[in-house]
C-alpha positions in Angstrom: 0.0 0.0 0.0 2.7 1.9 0.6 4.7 3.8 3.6 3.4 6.5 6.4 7.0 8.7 7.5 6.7 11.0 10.8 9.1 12.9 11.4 11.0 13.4 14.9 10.1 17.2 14.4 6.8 16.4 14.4 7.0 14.4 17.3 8.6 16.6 19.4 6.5 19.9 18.5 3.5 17.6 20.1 5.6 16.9 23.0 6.4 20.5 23.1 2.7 22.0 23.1 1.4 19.1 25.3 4.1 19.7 28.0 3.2 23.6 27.5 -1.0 22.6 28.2 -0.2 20.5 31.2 -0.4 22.7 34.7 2.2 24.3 36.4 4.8 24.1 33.5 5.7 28.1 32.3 8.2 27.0 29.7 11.0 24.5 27.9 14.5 25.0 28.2 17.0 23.6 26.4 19.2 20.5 27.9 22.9 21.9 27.3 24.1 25.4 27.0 25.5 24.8 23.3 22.2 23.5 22.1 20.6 26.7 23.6 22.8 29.1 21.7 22.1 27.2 18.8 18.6 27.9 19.1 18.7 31.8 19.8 19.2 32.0 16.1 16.9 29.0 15.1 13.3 29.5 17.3 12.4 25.9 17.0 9.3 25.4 18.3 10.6 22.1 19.8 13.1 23.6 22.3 13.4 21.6 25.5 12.4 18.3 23.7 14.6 15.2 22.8 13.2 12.2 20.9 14.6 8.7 20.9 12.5 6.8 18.2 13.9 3.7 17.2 11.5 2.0 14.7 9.1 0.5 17.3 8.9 2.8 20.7 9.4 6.3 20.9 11.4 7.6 24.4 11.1 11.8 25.1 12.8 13.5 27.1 12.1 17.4 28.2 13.2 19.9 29.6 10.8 22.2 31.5 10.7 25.0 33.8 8.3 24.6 36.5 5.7 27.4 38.5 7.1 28.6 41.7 5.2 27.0 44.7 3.7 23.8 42.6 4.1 20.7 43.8 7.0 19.2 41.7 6.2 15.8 41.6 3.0 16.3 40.6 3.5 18.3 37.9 5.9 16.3 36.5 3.5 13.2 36.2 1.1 15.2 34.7 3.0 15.8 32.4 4.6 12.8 32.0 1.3 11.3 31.1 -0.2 14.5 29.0 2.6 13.8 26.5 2.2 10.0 26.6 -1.5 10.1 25.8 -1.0 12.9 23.4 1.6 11.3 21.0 0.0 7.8 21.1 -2.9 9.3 20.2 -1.8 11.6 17.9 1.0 9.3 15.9 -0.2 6.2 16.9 3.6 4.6 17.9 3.7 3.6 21.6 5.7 5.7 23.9 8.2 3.4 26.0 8.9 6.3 29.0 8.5 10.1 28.8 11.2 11.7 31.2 10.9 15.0 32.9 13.8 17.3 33.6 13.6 20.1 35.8 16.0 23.0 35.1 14.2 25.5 37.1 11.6 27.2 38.7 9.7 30.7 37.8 8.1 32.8 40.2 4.8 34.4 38.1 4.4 38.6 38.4 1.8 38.9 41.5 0.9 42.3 40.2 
C-alpha cells in the first residue's frame, strides 16, 4: 500500500505544546548550554524536547521550567502522562517512557 513517515520534528512539536497545556509548566529550556545558543538563532518550536524513536517505541525527554510553589512531583507526572496520551494518540507509535527534567523554577508577576 505503501509507507506512512513521521518525522522526529513532528514528534517533538507535540511533545512540546502538550508539555506547555499541562499545569504548572511556564516553559521549555534547552538541555545543554550549546544547544541553547544554537537555538537563539533558530526558534524551533521544539526547544526543550529530545526524541529517541527507534523503529518501534518512541522515548522523550524534556526539559521544563516549573511554577514557583507547585508541587514538583505532581506536575511532573502530569506531564509525563499528558505527553504520553497525546503522541500515542496523535501518531499512533507507543511511547516506551516520557522523562521529565527540571531546570528551574519561575516565580509568576503577583501584580
Amino acid at each position: 500500500m505503501g509507507n506512512i513517515s513521521i518525522s522526529y520534528n513532528a514528534i517533538a512539536t507535540i511533545a512540546f505544546q502538550s508539555a506547555l497545556e499541562s499545569y504548572g509548566v511556564v516553559g521549555l529550556a534547552t538541555e545543554n548550554i550549546a544547544r541553547g545558543i544554537s537555538q537563539i538563532f533558530s526558534k524551533a518550536p521544539t526547544s526543550g524536547v529530545n526524541i529517541q524513536y527507534d523503529g518501534d517505541i518512541v522515548n522523550i525527554d524534556l526539559y521544563v521550567i516549573i511554577e514557583y510553589g507547585t508541587r514538583i512531583a505532581s506536575v511532573t507526572k502530569s506531564v509525563a502522562n499528558n505527553v504520553k496520551f497525546n503522541v500515542e494518540k496523535m501518531v499512533g507509535i507507543p511511547v516506551n517512557e516520557v522523562n521529565v527534567h527540571v531546570r528551574g523554577l519561575r516565580v509568576s508577576d503577583t501584580d
